[in-house]
C-alpha positions in Angstrom: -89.1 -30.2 6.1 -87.4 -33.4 5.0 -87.5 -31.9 1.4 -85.5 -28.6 2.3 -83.0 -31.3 4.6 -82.4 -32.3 0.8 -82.1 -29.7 -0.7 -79.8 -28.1 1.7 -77.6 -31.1 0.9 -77.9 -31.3 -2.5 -76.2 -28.2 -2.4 -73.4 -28.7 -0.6 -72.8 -31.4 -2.0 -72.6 -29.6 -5.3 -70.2 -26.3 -3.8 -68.2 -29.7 -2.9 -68.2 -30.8 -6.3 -67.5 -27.4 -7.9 -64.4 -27.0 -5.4 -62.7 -30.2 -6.1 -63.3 -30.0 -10.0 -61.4 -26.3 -9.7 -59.1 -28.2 -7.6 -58.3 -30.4 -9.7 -58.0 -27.7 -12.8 -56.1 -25.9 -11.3 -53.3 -29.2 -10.4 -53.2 -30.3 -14.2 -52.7 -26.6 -15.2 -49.9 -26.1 -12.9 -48.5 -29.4 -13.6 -48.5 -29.1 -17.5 -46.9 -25.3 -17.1 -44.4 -27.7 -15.3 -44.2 -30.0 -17.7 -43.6 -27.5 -20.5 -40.8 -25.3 -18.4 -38.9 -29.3 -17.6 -39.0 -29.8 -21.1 -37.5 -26.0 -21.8 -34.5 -26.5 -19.3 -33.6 -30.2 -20.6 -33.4 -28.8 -24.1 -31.4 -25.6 -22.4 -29.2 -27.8 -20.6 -28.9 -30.4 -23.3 -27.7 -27.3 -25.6 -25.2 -26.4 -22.7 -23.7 -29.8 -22.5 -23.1 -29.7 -26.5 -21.3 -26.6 -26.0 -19.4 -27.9 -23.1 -18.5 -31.7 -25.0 -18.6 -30.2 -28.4 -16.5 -33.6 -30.0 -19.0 -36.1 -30.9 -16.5 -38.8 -29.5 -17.3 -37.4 -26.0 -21.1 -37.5 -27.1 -21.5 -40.6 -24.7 -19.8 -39.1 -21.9 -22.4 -36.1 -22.0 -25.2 -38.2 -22.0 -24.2 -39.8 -18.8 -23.0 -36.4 -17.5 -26.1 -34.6 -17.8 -28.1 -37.6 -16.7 -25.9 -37.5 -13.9 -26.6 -33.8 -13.2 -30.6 -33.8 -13.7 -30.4 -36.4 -11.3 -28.7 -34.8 -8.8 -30.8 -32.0 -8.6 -34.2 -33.5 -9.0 -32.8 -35.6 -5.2 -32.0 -32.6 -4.3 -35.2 -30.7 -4.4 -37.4 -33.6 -4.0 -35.6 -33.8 -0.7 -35.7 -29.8 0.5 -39.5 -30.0 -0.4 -39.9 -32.8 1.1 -38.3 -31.4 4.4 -40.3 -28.2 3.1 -43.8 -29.9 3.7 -42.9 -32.1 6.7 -42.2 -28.7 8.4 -45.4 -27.4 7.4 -47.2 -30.5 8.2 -45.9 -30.3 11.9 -46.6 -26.7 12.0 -50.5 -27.6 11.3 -50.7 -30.6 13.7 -49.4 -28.1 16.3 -52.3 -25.6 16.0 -55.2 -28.5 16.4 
């Protein structure tokens, strides 16, 4: 009996296993496909901005202009998700 109580949670605890290393696949696969479409849009942007301030002169000026902009928007959606989960976290406290 005791050896089937172990056995029994052997297994679970190897589904548990099993679910957080998918888990965690699946967060560094989604992150690096994040990573790799940030690093398309900065180069995209970049481009814009040398289209925009094409005098090397203003070069500088850029810089701090597209710093500037990423800036901006990376408060601005950390901010909407972050609203965007708190909303969802409430929504689940409210059902237990």
């Amino acid at each position: 009996m005791a050896k089937e109580k172990v056995i029994k949670k052997t297994k679970k605890e190897i589904q548990e296993l099993r679910r957080q290393l998918v888990n965690t696949v699946k967060t560094l696969a989604v992150t690096s496909l994040g990573l790799v479409a940030a690093l398309a849009w900065n180069e995209a942007i970049q481009k814009l901005f040398e289209v925009v301030f094409p005098n090397k002169a203003n070069s500088l000026v850029a810089m701090f202009t597209y710093a500037f902009f990423i800036t901006a928007i990376i408060v601005f959606v950390t901010y909407y998700l972050t609203k965007l989960a708190g909303g969802i976290d409430e929504k689940d406290e409210k059902k237990k």
